[in-house]
C-alpha positions as CSV (number, residue, x, y, z in Angstrom):
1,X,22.8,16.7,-25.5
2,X,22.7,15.4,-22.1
3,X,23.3,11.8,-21.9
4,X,23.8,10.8,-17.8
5,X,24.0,12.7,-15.2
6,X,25.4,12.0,-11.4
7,X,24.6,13.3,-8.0
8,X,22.4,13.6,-5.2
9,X,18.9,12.6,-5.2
10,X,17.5,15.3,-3.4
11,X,13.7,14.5,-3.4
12,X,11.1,12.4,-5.5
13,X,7.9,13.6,-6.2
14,X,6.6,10.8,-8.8
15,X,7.2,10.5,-11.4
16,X,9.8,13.5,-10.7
17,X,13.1,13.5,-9.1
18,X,15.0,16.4,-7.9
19,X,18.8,15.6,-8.5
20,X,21.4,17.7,-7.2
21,X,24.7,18.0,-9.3
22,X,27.1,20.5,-7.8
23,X,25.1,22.9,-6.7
24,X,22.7,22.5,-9.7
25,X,18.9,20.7,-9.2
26,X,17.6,19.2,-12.1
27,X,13.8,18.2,-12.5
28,X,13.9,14.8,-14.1
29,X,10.9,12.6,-15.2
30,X,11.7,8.7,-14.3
31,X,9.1,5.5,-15.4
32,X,8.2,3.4,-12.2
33,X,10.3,0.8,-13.1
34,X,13.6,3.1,-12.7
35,X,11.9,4.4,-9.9
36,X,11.4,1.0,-7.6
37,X,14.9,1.1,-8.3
38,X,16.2,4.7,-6.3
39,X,18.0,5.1,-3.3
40,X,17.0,6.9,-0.8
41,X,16.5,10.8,-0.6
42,X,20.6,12.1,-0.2
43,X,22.4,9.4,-1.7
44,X,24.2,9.2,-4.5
45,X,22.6,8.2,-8.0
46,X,23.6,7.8,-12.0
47,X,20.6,8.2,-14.6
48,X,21.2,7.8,-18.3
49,X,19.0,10.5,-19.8
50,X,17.0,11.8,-22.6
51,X,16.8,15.2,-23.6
52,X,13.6,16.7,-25.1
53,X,13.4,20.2,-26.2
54,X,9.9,21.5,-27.2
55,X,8.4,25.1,-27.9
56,X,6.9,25.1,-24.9
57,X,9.9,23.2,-22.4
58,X,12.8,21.5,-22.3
59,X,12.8,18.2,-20.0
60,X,14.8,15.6,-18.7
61,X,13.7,12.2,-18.9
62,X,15.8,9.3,-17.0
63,X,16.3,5.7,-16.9
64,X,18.1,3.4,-14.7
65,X,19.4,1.4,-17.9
66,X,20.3,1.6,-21.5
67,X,17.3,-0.7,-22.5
68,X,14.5,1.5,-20.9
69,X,16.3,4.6,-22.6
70,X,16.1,2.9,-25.9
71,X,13.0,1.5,-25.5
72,X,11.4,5.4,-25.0
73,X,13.4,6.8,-28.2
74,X,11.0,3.9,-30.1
75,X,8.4,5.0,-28.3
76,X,8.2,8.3,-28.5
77,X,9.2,8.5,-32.6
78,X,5.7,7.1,-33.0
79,X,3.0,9.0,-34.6
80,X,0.7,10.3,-31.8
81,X,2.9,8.8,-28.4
82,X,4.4,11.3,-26.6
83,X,6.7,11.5,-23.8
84,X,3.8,11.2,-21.1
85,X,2.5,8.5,-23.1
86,X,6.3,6.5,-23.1
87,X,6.6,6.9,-19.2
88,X,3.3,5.8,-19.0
89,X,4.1,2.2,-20.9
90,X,7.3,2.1,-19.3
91,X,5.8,2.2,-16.5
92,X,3.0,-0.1,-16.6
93,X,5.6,-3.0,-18.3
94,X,9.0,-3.2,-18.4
95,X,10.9,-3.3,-21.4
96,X,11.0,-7.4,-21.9
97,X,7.1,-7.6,-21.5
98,X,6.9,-4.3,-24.4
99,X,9.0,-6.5,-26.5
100,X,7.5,-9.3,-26.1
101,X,3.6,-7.9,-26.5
102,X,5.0,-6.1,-29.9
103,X,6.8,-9.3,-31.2
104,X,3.4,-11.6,-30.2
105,X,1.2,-9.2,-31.6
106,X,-0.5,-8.9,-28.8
107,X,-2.3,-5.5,-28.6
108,X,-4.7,-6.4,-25.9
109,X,-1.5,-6.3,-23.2
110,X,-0.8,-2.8,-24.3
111,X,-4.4,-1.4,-23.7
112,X,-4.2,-2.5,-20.0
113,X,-1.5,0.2,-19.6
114,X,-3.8,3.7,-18.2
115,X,-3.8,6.3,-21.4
116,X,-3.4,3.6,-24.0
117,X,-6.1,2.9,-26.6
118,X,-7.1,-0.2,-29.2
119,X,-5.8,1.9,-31.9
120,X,-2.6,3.6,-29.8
121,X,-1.9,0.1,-29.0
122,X,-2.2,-1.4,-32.8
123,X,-0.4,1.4,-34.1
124,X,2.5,0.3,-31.6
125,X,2.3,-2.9,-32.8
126,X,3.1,-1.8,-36.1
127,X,5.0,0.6,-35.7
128,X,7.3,-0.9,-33.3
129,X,7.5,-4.6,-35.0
130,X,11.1,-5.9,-35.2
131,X,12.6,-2.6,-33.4
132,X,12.1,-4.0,-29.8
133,X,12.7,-7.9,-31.1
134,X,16.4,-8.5,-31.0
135,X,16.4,-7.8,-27.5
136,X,14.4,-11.3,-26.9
137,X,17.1,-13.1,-29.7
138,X,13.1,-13.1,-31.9
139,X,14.5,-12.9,-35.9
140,X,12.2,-12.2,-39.3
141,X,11.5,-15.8,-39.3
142,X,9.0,-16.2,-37.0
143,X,9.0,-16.7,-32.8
144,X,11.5,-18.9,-31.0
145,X,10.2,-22.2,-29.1
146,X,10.3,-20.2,-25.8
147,X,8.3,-17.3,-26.6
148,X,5.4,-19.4,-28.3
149,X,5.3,-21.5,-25.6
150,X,4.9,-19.4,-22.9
151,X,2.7,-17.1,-24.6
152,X,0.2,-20.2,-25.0
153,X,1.2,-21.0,-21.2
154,X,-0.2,-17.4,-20.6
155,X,-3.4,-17.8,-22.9
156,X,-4.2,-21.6,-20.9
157,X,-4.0,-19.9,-17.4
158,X,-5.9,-16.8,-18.6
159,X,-8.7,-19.2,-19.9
160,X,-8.8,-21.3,-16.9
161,X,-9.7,-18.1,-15.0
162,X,-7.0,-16.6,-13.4
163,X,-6.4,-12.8,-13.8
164,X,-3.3,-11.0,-16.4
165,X,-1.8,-10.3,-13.4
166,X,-1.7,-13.9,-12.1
167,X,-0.8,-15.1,-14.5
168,X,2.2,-13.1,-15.5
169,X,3.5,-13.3,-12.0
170,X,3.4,-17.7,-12.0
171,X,5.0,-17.4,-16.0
172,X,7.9,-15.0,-14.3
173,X,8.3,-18.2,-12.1
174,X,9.0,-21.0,-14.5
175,X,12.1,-21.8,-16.8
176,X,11.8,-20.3,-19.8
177,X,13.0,-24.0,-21.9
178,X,9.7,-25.5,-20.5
179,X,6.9,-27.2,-23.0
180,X,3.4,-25.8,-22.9
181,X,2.0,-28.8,-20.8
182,X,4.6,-28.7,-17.9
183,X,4.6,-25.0,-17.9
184,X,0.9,-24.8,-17.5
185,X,1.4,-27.4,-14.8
186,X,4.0,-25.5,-12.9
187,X,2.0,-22.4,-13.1
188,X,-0.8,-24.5,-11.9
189,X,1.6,-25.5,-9.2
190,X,2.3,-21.9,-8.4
191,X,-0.8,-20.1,-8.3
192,X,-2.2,-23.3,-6.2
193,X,0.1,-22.1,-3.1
194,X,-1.9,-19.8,-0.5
């Protein structure tokens, strides 16, 4: 029903903004990661938006992009993950790092998200497999070379010692063509620097 919306950003109380459009303030709920992304209080902003309508309320949810909007309509058509639990992922990972945990299988990234489970986190697996994919150019026949390779770049740094953390922030830092053995040395490189 409502799609965008324009105007002033009048305060933000996270994860809720106050937007001003002509006279009228809407309450809108934002992840972090559209959040890091806001101008200041009394400028200008654009949100695409997600409308929710409940027995109970009717809220706004916005996103700075069309990605993180379609990545909480997945989210939040799952059994059991509602709209506080969607934020909650979106804001803990953004969008490529969902897709790429759901196409790897990897339900031990999603439990490190605050409010998400062992099961929560399978059941997204599931549930979610092949919906987020296309975004990463991942088809039914399996992983491409770049994925599988820094995946086991992530698993080699994890295993030598260094935190999730860490290691996400050296595998942000090398080219995503690179082999296993030069992207463990690279990250190596990376995480070596004081």
């Amino acid at each position: 029903m409502i799609g965008r919306i324009q105007g002033i950003l009048v305060s933000i109380h996270p994860p809720r903004l106050l937007v001003d459009c002509q006279g009228i303030g809407y309450e809108v709920d934002v992840p972090m990661s559209t959040l890091y992304q806001l101008p200041q209080a009394g400028q200008k902003i654009t949100l695409l938006t997600h409308f929710q309508v409940r027995e109970d309320a009717q809220q706004l949810f916005g996103f700075a992009t069309e990605t993180e909007r379609e990545a909480f309509r997945q989210l939040i058509k799952i059994s059991g993950v509602g709209s506080r639990t969607a934020l909650a992922v979106l804001s803990g990972m953004s969008v490529h790092e969902l897709a790429q945990a759901i196409a790897l299988q990897e339900a031990g990234r999603l439990t490190q998200v605050p409010g998400i489970g062992k099961k929560t986190a399978e059941r997204l697996c599931l549930e979610l497999k092949g919906k987020l994919a296309p975004d990463l150019g991942i088809t039914a026949g399996g992983k491409p070379q770049a994925i599988e390779a820094s995946s086991e770049v992530l698993q080699a740094l994890l295993a030598l010692g260094y935190s999730e953390k860490e290691a996400l922030l050296a595998l942000k830092k090398i080219p995503p063509d690179t082999s296993v053995s030069d992207g463990i040395r690279m990250g190596l490189k990376y995480l070596s620097k004081p």
